[in-house]
N, C-alpha and C positions, 0 to 999 in steps of 0.2 A: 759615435756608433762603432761597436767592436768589427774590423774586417771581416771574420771569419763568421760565414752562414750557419746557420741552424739545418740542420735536412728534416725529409718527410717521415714521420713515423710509420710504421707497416705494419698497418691492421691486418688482423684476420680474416675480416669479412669484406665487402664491397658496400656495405652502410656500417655505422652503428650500430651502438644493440640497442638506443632508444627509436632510431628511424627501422630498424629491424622488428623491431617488437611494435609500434603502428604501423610498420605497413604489414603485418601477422594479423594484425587486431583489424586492420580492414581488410584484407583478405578472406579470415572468417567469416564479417560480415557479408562481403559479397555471395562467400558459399552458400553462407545460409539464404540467402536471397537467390539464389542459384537453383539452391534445393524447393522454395517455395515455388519458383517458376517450373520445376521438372514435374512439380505434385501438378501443377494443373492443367500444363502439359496431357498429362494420361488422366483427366476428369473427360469425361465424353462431354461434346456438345463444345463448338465452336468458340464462343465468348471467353471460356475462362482456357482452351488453349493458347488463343490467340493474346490473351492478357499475359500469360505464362511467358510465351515466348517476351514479349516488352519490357518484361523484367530481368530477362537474361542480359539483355545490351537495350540500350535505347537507340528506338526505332527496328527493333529486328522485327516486332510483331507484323510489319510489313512486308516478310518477304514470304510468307504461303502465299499470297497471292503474286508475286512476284514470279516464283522458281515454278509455282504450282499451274499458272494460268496467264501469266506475261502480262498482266494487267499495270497498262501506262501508268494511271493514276496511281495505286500503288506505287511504283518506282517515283512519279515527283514527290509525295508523301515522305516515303524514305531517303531521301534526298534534302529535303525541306528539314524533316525533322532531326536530321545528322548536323545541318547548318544549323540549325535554331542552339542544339544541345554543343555545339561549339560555340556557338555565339556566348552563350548563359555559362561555359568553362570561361570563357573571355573575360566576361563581366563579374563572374566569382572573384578571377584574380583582380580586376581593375578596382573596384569594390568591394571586395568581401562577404558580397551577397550569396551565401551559403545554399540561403532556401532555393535560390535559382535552378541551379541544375537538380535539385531532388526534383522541384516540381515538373519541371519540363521530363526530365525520363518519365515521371510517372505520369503526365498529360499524353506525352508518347505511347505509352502504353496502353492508357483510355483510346486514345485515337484510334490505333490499330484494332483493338478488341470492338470498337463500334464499326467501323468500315470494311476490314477486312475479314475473307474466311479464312478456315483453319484449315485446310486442306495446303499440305504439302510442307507442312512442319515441320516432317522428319528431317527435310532437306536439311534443316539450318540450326540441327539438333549439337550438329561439331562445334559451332564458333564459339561457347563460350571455352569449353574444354582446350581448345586449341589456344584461345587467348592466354588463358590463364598457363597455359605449357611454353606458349612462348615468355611469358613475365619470366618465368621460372627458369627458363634455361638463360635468357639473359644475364639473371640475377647472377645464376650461376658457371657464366662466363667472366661479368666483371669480378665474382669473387677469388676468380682462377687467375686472373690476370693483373690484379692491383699488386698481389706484391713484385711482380716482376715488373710493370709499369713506373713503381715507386723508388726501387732499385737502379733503374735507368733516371729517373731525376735525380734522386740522388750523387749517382755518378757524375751527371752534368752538375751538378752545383759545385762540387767538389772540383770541377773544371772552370767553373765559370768565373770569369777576371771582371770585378764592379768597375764602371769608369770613373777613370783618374783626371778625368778633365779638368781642371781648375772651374769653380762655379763662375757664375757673374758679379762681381765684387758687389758689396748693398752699398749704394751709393750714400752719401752724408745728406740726403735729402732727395724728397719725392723730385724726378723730373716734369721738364713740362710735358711732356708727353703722360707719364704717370698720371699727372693732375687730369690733363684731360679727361684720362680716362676714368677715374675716380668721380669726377662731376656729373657725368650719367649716371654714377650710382646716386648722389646726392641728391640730384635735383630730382628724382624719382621719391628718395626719403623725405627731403625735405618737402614736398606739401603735404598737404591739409592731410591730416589722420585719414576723413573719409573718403580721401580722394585715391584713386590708384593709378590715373594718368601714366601709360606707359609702361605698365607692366603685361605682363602676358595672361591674359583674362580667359582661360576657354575651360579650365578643369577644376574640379577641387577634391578629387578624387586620384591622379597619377601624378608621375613627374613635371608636369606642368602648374602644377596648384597651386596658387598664391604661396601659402606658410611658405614653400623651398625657396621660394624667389626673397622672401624676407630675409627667414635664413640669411641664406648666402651672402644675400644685400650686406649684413649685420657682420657674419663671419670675416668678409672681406675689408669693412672697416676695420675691425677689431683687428689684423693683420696688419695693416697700414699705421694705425695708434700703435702696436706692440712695434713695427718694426722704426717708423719715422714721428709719430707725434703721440708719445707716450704723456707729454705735457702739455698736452690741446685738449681743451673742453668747447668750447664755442657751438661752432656750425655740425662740428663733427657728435660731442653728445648730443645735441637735439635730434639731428640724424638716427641716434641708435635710441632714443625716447620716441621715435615717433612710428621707427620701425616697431619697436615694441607692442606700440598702441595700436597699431594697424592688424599685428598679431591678435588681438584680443579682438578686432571688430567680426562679426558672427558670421560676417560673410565669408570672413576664412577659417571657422575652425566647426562649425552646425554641421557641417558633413556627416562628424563623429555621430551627431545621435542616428542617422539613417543607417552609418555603418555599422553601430552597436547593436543596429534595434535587429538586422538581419544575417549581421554577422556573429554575433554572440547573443542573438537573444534577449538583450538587454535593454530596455528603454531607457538608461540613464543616460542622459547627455553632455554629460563632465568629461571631460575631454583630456583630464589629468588623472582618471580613477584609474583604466583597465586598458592595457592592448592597445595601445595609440601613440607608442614614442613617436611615431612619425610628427608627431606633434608634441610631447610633453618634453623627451628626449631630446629632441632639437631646438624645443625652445630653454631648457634649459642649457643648454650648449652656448645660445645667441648671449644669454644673459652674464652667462659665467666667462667669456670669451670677453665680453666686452671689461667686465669687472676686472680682471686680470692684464689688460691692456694698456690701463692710463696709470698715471703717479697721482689719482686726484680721487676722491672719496666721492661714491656712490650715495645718494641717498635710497632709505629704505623703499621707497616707493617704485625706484630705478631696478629693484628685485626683486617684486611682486607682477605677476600677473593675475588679472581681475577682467575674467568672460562673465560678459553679462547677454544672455537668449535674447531672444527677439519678445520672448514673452517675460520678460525682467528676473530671469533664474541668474545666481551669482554664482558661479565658480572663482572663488580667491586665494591662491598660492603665492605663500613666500618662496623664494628660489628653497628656502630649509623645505619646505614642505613638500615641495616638486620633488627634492631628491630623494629624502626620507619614502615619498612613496614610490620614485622609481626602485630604490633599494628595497623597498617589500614587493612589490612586483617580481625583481630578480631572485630572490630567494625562495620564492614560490615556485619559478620557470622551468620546467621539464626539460626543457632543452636547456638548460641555462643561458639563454637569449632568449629575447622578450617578441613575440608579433610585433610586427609595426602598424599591424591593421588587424581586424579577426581574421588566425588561421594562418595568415603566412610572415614566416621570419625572415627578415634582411639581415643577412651580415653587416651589408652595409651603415641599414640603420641603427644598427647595435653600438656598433662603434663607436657612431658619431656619441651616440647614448655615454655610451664608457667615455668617451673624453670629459662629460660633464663631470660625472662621477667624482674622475680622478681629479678634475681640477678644482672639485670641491671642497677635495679630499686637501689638495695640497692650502685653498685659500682657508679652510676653515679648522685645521688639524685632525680632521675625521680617520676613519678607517675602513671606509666601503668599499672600497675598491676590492681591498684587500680578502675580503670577504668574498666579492661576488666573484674576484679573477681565477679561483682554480675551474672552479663547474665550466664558467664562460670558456676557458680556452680549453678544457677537456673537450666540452661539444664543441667549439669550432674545428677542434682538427678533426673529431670523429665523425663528425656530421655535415660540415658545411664546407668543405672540401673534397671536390673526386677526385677521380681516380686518375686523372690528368693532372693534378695539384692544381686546378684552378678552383677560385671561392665559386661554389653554386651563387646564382642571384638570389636565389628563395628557398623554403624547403613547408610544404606544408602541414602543420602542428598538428593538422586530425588527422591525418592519411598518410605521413611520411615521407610521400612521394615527392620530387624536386623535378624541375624541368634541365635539360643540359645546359650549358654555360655561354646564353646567349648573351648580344650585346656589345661583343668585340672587347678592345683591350681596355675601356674604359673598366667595365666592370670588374677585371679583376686589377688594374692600375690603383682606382680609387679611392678604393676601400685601404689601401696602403697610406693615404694621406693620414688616417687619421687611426688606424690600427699603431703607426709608430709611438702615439703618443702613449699605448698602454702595452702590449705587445710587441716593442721595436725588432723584437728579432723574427718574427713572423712577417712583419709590416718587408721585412730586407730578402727572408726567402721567397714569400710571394713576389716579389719585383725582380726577382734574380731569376724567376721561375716563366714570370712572363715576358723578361727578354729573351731566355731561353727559346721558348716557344715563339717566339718573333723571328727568331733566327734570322736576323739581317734586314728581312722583308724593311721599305718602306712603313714611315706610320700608317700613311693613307692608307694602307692596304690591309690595315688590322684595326683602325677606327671604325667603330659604327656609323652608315652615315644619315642619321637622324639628330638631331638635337631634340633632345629631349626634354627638353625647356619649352619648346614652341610647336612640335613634331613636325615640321619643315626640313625638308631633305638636307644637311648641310653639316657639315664633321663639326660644328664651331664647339658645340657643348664638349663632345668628345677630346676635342684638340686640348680646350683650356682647361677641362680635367686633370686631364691625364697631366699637362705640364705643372698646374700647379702639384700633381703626388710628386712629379721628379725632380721639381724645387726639392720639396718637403727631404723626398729620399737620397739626397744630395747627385742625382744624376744630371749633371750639368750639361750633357751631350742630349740626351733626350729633352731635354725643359726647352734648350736653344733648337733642336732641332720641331718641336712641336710646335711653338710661336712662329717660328719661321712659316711652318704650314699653315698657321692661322692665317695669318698675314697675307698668305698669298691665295689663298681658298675665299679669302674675306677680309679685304681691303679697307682699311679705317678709312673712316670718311669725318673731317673736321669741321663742324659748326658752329659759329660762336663759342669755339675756345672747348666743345664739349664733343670729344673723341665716340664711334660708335661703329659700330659695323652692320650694315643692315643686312637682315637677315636671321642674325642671331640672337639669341632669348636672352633675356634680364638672367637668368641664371648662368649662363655661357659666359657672358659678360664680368658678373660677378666670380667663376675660375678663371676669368682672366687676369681679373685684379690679383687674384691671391698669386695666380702665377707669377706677377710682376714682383711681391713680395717675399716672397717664399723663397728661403733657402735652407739648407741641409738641418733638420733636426728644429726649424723653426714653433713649427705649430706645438710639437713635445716640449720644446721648453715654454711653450705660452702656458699649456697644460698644465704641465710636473711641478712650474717656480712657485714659490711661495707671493701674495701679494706684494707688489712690487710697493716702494717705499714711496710716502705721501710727499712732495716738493710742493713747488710755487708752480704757477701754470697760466698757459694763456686760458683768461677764463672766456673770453668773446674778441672774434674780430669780423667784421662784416661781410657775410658771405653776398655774393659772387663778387665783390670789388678786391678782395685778398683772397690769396691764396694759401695757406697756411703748409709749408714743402717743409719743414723740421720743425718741431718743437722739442727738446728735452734737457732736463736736467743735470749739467755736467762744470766739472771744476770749479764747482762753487756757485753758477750759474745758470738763470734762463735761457737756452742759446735761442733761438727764432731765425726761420732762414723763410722770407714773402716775398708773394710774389706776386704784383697789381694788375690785374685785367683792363684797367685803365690806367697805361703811366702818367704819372704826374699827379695824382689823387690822390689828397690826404685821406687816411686813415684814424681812426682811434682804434686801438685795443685798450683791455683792459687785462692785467693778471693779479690772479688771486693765489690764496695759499703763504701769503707772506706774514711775517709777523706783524704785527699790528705797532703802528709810529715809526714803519725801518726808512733811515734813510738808503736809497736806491742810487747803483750808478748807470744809465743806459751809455752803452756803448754804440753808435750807430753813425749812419752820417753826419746826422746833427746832437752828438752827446748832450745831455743832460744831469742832470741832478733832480732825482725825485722822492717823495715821501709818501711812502705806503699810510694811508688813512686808519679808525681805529679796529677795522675789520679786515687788514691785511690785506689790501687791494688797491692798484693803482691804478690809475688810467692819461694813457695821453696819447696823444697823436704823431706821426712821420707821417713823410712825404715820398711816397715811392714810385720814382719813375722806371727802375727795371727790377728784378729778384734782389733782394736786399737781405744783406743777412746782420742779423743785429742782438747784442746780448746785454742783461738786463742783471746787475750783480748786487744784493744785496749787503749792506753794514752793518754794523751790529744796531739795533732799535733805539730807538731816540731817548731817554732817560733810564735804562738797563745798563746795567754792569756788566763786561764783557762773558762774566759768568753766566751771566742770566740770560746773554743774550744765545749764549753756544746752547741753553739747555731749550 
């Protein structure tokens, strides 16, 4: 990663000209709706003033009788229906339920025109005029002040010294601790497809939703195979085949057709067609992550997803076809980032989206990326960035308007995980930018304290986030300093050998793994490298009696480093990938001499009483000419 930071560009304006021109385009609309409520405003006869007024703000046709006659009921009305129409802005963001808040202002509006009189109108003739004067003078304070804001970061960046801490070395193999905590990811993967024992079950709609908890689940393997058992299949692909399939069960992905049907209008319930990377995007990411992780060949089915409804509809994509149409998505995308739901865009989820992309790009020789990355990084800096240089959390696609930069440093920490992998030099200003703005303070004191995995009061989510982006961003003082706060906010607790924290969500859990993994520039090169080369591998060793702490590929070499949950308990493994009739030499306590069968695969048993590290070195194949055996 090059030292020297990239700075903030210095727009003209305080939006974009595409967030400038929707929020213009909804602006008109309001007027002209403005203007319909002023006409009937001056219609004589009570009903259509008072409808008039409902339409200016929702809930205003409440207050003639309000200012006009002090009438109680009145006020809990307007009251009631203030909450309601935040309640239904609530629910648009959490869902995407568009029609929500039209109908409720114009229910409001019915309400008032039926209950209230129209006497004393005049009163509450100001508040749209005055609303729309204050948008306007805002607008036209942030546009006064960005560039002198952007100036001042700039300045500090040009000041700002990244830390030089030495990281935490990757060990030659998971610890036992590591493992621990790895095993609650497993045992969660590892049952029954339809089972979800242990995961955090309340949403399928926000941060809590089954798919993220998969995700991540998968993500966090996929990190562990790329960094320590690049040549393990066993316990660990069954794990990411079952994540997979639990992906596809309806119970986590049907959401889509309600969110389609009222967020876009759309009754199609394909969950890979329109506006749903939070799903298509991420699962593509799970699949391509994992593919790109081992030295052992995928079968085609390992790259296919296949939703089948509750009423037997098949949705079937090959990982090709996932991408192919995230790539028409993108190139259609106004914003050049894609919704992750109707209506509203994540930085975040884009990203994650782009890491597929590119690493499709790099396992298959494509060129998407390549394509979709100017538009994508024009709009993110124009658009999805304030005026404070932090990423907005959202920005919405009909109306332009974006909410300020809640959520604490997570939100804008995060998105740095995985922006490095396509944008590295953005992924290093945004993190230069949010220690800046940290200025010293304590984590705890600029973490969010929500988990939002489980929405349980507790930093854990926010902790293991945030350390795994400073793995990623090679910030070894923050990574260490953030686990430390884990740690002490939320106490592991050891059970039969399976590490946990209570309190914290299956997604918390899963950035903690990655945080364990994760060093400087890790996840970019899982991304960027081209498929890693096909070896021999452990193809099965018995889960939870082994532990499988190394597997990989080196000087000539299976290396294997186990480790028994029972000492003194034979084991069989089995590794494949070998040529077929090779004589084998195992290196171990008890050496051997063994011969790979006619499908390149051996199997035999040790005996392990503590971590045992043991290497497995193939000769040239039993009847082959030293030529034939090197080719």
């Amino acid at each position: 990663m090059p030292d020297e930071i990239s700075l903030f560009p210095i727009p003209d304006s305080a939006c974009g000209p595409l967030t400038s021109a929707k929020q213009s385009r909804f602006l008109i609309g309001y007027a002209m709706l403005s203007l319909i409520g002023f006409a009937l405003i001056l219609m004589p006869g009570e009903a259509p003033q008072t409808f008039g007024l409902g339409l200016l703000f929702p809930g205003l046709g409440f207050l003639p009788a309000i200012t006009g006659q002090g009438d109680t009921m009145a006020l809990m009305l307007l009251l009631a229906g203030l909450l309601a129409f935040g309640l239904s802005l609530v629910i648009w963001f959490a869902t995407g339920n568009v029609i929500l808040p039209c109908a409720t202002w114009l229910g409001l509006a019915l309400l008032a025109m039926w209950t209230a009189p129209a006497a004393g109108s005049e009163n509450v003739l100001w508040l749209p005029p005055v609303l729309l004067t204050g948008l306007l003078c805002h607008q036209t304070f942030q546009t006064w002040r960005l560039p002198r804001k952007r100036r001042a970061l700039n300045q500090a960046l040009r000041a700002y010294q990244p830390d030089t801490a030495p990281p935490t070395p990757q060990a030659d193999a998971l610890t036992d601790a590591d493992l621990a905590a790895l095993r609650l990811l497993l045992d969660r993967a590892l049952q029954p497809v339809e089972t979800f024992n242990g995961f955090d079950q309340l949403d399928q709609f926000q941060t809590a939703a089954l798919r993220y908890q998969l995700n991540f689940t998968s993500y966090a393997l996929s990190a562990v195979q790329a960094a320590h058992l690049p040549a393990f299949a066993g316990y660990m692909a069954e794990a990411q085949s079952k994540l997979k399939a639990k992906q596809a069960d309806p119970r986590v992905w049907r959401y889509w057709k309600l969110e389609n049907s009222w967020g876009n209008l759309d009754r199609n319930g394909d969950p890979f067609a329109r506006d749903n990377i939070m799903y298509s995007g991420f699962v593509a990411a799970q699949l391509l992550y994992h593919q790109k992780a081992v030295g052992y060949p995928l079968d085609e089915d390992a790259l296919r997803m296949t939703c089948i409804s509750d009423r037997d509809v098949r949705y079937s994509y090959t990982i090709h076809e996932i991408i192919e149409t995230l790539v028409a998505q993108y190139a259609r995308a106004s914003y050049g980032l894609l919704p992750c739901e109707p209506n509203w865009v994540f930085p975040l989820c884009n990203a994650i989206t782009a890491t597929a992309i590119r690493a499709y790009d790099a396992a298959y020789g494509t060129a998407h990326w390549q394509t979709i990355a100017p538009a994508f990084r024009q709009h993110l800096e124009a658009e999805f960035i304030d005026t404070n240089g932090r990423f907005l959390p959202f920005r919405s696609s009909y109306t332009g308007f974006a909410p300020p930069a809640i959520g604490g440093a997570v939100l804008q920490s995060f998105p740095c995980l995985f922006f490095n992998a396509v944008f590295p030099d953005i992924a290093r200003r945004q993190w230069a930018a949010l220690q800046i703005a940290r200025a010293g303070r304590d984590w705890r004191a600029v973490i969010w304290p929500v988990d939002v995995g489980n929405y349980r009061f507790t930093r854990a989510a926010g902790y293991a986030a945030t350390a795994a982006a400073a793995g990623e961003m090679g910030d070894a003082s923050a990574a260490r300093a953030l686990q430390d706060h884990l740690a002490r906010d939320l106490p592991l607790c050891l059970a039969n050998g399976i590490a946990h924290r209570p309190g914290a969500s299956i997604w918390a859990h899963a950035n903690e793994m990655l945080a364990r993994v994760l060093r400087r520039d890790s996840l970019r090169h899982l991304v960027t490298a081209p498929l890693p080369p096909q070896t021999p591998y452990l193809a099965s060793a018995p889960y939870p009696d082994v532990l499988v702490a190394n597997a990989r590929w080196q000087d000539g070499g299976l290396a294997l480093s186990l480790v028994p949950t029972a000492p003194g308990s034979e084991v069989t493994l089995t590794v494949a990938g070998l040529a077929p009739r090779t004589r084998c030499r195992l290196c171990a306590p008890e050496p051997a001499e063994l011969l790979s069968d006619a499908s390149g695969e051996v199997t035999f048993s040790v005996t392990l009483t503590e971590r045992t590290s043991l290497t497995l070195t193939p000769a040239k194949p039993v009847g082959l000419s030293t030529k034939e055996a090197a080719q």
